[in-house]
C-alpha positions as CSV (number, residue, x, y, z in Angstrom):
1,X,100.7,78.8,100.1
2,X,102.9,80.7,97.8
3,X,106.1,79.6,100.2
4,X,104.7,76.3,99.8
5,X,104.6,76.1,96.2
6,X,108.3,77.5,95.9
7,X,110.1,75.3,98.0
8,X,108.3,72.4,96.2
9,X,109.5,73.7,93.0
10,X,113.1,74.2,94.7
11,X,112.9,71.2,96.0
12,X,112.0,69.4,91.9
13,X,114.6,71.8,90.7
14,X,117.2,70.2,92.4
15,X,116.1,66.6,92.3
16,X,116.2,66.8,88.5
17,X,118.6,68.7,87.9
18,X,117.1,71.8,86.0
19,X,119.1,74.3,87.3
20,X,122.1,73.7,85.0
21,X,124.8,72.7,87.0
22,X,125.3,69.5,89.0
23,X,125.2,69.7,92.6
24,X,128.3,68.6,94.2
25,X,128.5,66.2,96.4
26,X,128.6,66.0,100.7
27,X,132.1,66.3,101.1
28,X,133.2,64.2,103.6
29,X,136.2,66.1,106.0
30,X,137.9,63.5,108.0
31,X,138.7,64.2,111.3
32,X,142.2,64.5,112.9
33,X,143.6,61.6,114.6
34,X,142.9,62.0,118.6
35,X,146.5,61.7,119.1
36,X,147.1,64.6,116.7
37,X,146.6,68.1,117.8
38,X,145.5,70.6,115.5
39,X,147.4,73.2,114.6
40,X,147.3,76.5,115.6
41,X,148.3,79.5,113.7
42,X,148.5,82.6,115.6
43,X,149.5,86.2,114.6
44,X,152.5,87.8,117.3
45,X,149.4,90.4,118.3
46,X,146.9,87.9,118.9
47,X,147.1,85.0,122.5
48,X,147.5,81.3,121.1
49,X,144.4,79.4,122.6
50,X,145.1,75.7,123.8
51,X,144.0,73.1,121.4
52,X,140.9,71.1,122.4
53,X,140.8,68.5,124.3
54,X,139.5,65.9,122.2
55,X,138.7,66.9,118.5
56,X,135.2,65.5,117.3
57,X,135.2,64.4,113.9
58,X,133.6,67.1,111.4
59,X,131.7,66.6,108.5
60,X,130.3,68.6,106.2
61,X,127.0,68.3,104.9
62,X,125.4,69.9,101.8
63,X,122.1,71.5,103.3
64,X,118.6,70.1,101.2
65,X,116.0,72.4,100.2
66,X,113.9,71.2,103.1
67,X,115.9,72.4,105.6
68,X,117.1,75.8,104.1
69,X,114.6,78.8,105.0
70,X,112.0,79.7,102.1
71,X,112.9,83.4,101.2
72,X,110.4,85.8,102.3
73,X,109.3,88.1,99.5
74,X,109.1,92.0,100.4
75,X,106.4,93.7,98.8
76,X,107.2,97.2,98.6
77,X,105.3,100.3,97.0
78,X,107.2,101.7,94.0
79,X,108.1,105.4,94.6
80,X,105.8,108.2,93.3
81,X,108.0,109.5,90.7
82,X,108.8,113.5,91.5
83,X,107.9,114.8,88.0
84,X,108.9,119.0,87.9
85,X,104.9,120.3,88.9
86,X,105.1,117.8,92.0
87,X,108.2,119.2,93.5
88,X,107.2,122.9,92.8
89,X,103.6,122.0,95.1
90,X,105.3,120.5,97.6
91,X,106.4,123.5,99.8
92,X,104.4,123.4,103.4
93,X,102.5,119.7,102.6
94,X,100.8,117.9,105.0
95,X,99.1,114.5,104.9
96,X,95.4,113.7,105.3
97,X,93.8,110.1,105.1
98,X,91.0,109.5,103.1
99,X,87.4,108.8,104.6
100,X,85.5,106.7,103.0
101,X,82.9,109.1,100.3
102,X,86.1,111.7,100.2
103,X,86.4,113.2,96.6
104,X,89.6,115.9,95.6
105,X,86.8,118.6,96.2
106,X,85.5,117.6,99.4
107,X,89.1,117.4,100.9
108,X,89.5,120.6,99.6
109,X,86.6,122.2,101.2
110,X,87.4,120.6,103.9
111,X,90.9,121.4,104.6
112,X,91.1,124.5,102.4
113,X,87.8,126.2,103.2
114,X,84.8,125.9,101.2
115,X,85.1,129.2,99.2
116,X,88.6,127.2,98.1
117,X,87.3,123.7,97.1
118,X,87.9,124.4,93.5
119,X,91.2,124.4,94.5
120,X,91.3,121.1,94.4
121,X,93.8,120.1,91.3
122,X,96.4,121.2,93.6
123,X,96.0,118.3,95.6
124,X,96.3,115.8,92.3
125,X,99.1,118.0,91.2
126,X,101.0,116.5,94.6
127,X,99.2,113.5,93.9
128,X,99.8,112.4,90.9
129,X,98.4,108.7,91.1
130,X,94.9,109.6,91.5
131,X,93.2,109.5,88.0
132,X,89.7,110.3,88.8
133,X,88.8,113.4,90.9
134,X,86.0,112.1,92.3
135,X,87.2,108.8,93.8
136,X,89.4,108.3,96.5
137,X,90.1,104.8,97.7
138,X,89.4,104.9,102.0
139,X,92.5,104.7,104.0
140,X,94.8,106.2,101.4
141,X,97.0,108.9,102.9
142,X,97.1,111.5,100.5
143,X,99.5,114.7,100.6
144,X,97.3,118.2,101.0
145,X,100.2,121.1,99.4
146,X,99.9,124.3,101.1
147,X,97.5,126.6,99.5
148,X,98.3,130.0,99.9
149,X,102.2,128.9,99.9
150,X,101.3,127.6,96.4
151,X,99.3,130.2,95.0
152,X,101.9,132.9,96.2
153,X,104.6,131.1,94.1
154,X,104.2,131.7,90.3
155,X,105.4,128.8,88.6
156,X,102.9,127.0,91.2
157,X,100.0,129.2,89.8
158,X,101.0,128.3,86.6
159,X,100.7,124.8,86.6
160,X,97.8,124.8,88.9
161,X,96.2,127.0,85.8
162,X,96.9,124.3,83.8
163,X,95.7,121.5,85.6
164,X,92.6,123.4,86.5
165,X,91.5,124.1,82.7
166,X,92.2,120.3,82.4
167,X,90.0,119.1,84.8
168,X,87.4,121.8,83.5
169,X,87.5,119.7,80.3
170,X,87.2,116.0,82.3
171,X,84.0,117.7,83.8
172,X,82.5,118.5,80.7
173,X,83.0,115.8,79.5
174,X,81.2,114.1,82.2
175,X,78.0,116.8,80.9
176,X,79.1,118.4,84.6
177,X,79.3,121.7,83.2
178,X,78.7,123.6,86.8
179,X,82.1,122.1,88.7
180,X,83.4,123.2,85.0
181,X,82.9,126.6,84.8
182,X,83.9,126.9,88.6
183,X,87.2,125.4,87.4
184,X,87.4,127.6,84.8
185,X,86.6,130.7,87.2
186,X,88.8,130.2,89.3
187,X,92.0,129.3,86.8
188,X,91.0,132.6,85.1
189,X,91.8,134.7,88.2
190,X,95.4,133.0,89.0
């Protein structure tokens, strides 16, 4: 439909006119006389070919909207920005794909164990698109950082305090003060 609508809005456009400029005319090449050969210009390196036989006449002919392919748009997905904290969790990350009822922290337990699942702000840190903890769109391949790589690296712990206490705050907010002081546990002993 949408290549439909643009090549009869071409197609407008250059029936009246509105891109600016004029379009030029069909230009009209006459064609050699048959008793004329063409001629040939030919570099010393390169073989002379033998002019044709009989020349057909040429003419050029300004190509209409109708005939010229529509341009295919290409959707792309704009690049997750690499922001400082998503580099650093990178180190050893996998990919998982989201099941449908998946939330951060049952990834987490189920990937990271499920003494770990409060671990689960890593996984935002790496993916920094999800806004809400607790729902994952199914389908979505989402990068899982490596755990223990990350909590062995210090500037890793560090943000991953952060985000933890942050999320602690979303929760109570949300009058979830158990998954809070979980959070809040477990950012205490990084």
């Amino acid at each position: 439909m949408k290549k439909i609508i643009l090549a009869v809005l071409i197609t407008a456009c250059v029936l009246t006119g509105c891109a600016g400029t004029p379009e030029p005319a069909p230009v009209i090449i006459p064609a050699p006389a048959p008793s004329e050969p063409a001629p040939v210009i030919a570099r010393e390196s390169e073989p002379v070919a033998p002019p044709p036989a009989e020349p057909a006449p040429v003419t050029a002919v300004a190509r209409t909207p109708e005939t010229a392919p529509a341009p295919t748009p290409v959707v792309t997905a704009p690049p997750m920005p690499i922001t400082p904290a998503r580099e650093i969790v990178m180190r050893g990350a996998g990919n998982y794909r989201v099941v449908r009822g998946d939330s951060l922290s049952h990834v987490a337990a189920k990937l990271y164990g499920r003494e770990n699942m409060y671990y689960f702000p890593l996984i935002r840190l790496a993916n920094m698109t999800i806004t809400n903890p607790d729902v994952l769109r199914a389908g979505v391949y989402i990068i899982i950082p490596d755990l223990q790589a990350n909590l062995n690296n210090e500037e890793a712990r560090s943000l991953l305090k952060a985000e933890m206490l942050s999320t602690a705050a979303h929760y109570d907010r949300l009058n979830q003060f158990k998954a809070s002081a979980e959070l809040r546990n477990f950012a205490n002993r990084l």
